[in-house]
Every structure is written in C-alpha cells, then in structure tokens.
Phi, psi and omega in degrees: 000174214233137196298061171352056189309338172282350176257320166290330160318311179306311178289350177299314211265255183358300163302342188288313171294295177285004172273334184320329166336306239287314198303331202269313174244118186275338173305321128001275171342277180240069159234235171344311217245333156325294184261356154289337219269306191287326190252061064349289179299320148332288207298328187301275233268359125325307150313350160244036143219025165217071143254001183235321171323115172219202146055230169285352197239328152305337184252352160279316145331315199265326173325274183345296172317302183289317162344276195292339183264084144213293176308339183260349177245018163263333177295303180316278209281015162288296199323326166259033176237115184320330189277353193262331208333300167305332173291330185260317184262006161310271163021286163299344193246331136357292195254354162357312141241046188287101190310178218265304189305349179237352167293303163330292169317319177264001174278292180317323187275333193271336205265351171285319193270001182290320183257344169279320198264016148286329175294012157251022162254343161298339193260333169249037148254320182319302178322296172319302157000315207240349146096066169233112165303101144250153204245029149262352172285359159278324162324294183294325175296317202289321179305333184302299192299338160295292165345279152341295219263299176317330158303294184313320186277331179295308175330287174313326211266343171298286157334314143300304172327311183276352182307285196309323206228076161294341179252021186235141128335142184254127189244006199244184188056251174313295186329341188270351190241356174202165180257347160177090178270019186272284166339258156351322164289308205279336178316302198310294214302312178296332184288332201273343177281297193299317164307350175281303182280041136330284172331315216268342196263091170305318206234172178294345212273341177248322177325280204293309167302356198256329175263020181258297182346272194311325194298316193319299182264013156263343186261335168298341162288330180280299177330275194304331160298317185273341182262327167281350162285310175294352175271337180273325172304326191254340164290311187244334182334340175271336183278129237257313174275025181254317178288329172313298200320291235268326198294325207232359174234120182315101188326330167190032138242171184252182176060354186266179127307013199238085182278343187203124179246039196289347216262345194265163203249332152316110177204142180269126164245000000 
C-alpha cells in the first residue's frame, strides 16, 4: 500500500500543537509533550478510522493510548514529588539559556520523531481501512504489551523506592534482574509497534521512516542507559554493594553479559 501521506501530515500537526508545552519548559519537549504526542494521535486516528478499526489494530491503538496516558501521568506526580525537585531543577538550569531558534529546533525534531514512531500504527489502520488483514500486528501487540507492562512496573517499584530510599540506589523488583528494565520495557514496546506494521511497509517510502523511528528511540534508550550509569557512578561508586550490584546485574538487556555501557561516548542528559 502506498503511505497516506495526508494522514501523516495530520500526525505531524497534531505533535506540533502538543509539543508546544516544550517553549515554556524545555525538558517538556520529551517528557509531557512526548507522552501527549502519542496518545493524541491514538485518540485522533481512532476517530478517522473508526468504521475499519477492530481486532488487533484496536488493541494496537488502545496499547498506544495506555502508553501515552500512563507515561504522561507518571511524569505529572513525579514532577510534583520532592525527591525528584533537584533532578528537575538541574534540569532547568540545564536548558536555561537555550535559544528561541533551538527551541524551534528541537520542536520540529521531537514532533518529526513523534510521528515517525506512531507511523507504523497508522500504515496498519490505513491497511485494514482498505480490507488488508495485517498480519504481523498480534505479534507486535503481544510484544507492545510486554513492553508495556515492563516499563510501567519498573517506573512504579523505582518510584516507590526512592519515596523511601532518597540516597540509595533502587534494587529491588525488576531492578535485581536488569538494571533499567524502565528502558528495556520502553525499548521492547517500540520495537513490538514497528513489528505490528510489517505487513503494512509495502514500499521503501513506509518501510524506511518506520524503521529510523524505531532505530532512532532504541538507540536514545541505550544513550539514557549509559548516561544514567555515569550519574550512578559518580553518586554511588564508593559504595562497596553498589559495585557488586554493577558486576553482577546486567545494565539493560536481562540474561546478557553486557554489564557496562561506560564505554560509549553516546549518553542522554
């Protein structure tokens, strides 16, 4: 099928309006305005598609949806909890003198990537639309739904932790078997959206942005691993079980050998 470029337009403009928070705060941009952006679009393109939305491409739709609310209202009660303030107001003195021309810059870039990675639920509500059964979306839905539900718990069993233990590292739950399955969780859930729409990438012209998308936020999730490890290094490095911790539980896949990602010169701040 050929890419419903007037429809990709609409999710362009739809990230543009909800990212706009991002001018007043920039750190917005991919946080709030991040997890508004998908379930926006959830909500939009269920509504121009639904007279053909069913089956799997409704529960790939609502998966999105549960995504974008979950994640934009775990940011909110972070956003007002005291243990996060410095981290948030770091945050601020960071992006403090980012100019109007790179705010721009960074609107235009979150809202392109907003939209590429919503696009391979768009090309298979388009499919369906058009009476193509695709049939790699119950896969990618089951994988969305792994994803999903890893993330989310790593978030909460984190959240909590730090309620209690504002000066410790969090070890516990997820945390004893992968060291940011929080990541790990959001990694899978994007690969399992670009795996629903398989079917759907007929051509390079859907193919090719559906898989920059997904590449895009798998490698910024390995960045934001490797940059929270050098913050943890310099918070805790003295402490003698924080290095046991680091020896022996894998940083972001569970079950690998791959304990330390210090080495990469790429890291998200």
């Amino acid at each position: 099928m050929t890419v419903p470029w007037h429809l990709v337009g609409l999710a362009f403009l739809i990230c543009l309006a909800v990212s706009a928070p991002g001018f007043r705060r920039v750190y917005y941009f991919v946080s709030l305005c991040y997890a508004g952006a998908i379930a926006a679009q959830s909500l939009a393109f269920g509504l121009v598609f639904h007279d053909t939305v069913g089956g799997w491409t409704l529960l790939q739709l609502a998966l999105l949806l549960v995504y974008g609310v979950r994640l934009g209202g775990f940011l909110a009660i972070r956003e007002r909890n005291s243990v996060y303030a410095k981290e948030l107001a770091g945050a601020e003195r960071r992006t403090a003198d980012v100019k109007l021309w790179q705010k721009v810059a960074i609107w235009l870039g979150v809202s392109l990537l907003y939209t590429l990675l919503f696009l391979p639920a768009l090309l298979t509500l388009s499919l369906q639309a058009a009476g193509v059964w695709p049939a790699s979306t119950p896969l990618g839905v089951m994988v969305m739904f792994a994803g999903l539900v890893i993330e989310g718990v790593a978030d909460w069993q984190k959240y909590r932790y730090k309620q209690a233990n504002p000066s410790h590292y969090c070890d516990v739950g997820l945390y004893r078997m992968v060291r940011c399955p929080n990541y790990f969780g959001e990694m899978l859930f994007w690969f399992g959206v670009w795996l629903s729409g398989l079917s759907a990438y007929a051509t390079v012209a859907a193919w090719l942005p559906a898989t920059l998308g997904m590449l895009y936020i798998e490698v910024l999730m390995i960045a934001a691993a490797a940059g929270l490890e050098r913050k943890q290094d310099e918070r805790y490095g003295a402490q003698p079980d924080y290095q046991d911790y680091v020896r022996t539980v894998p940083i972001l896949f569970p079950a690998t050998a791959i304990y330390s990602l210090r080495k990469l010169r790429l890291a998200f701040r």
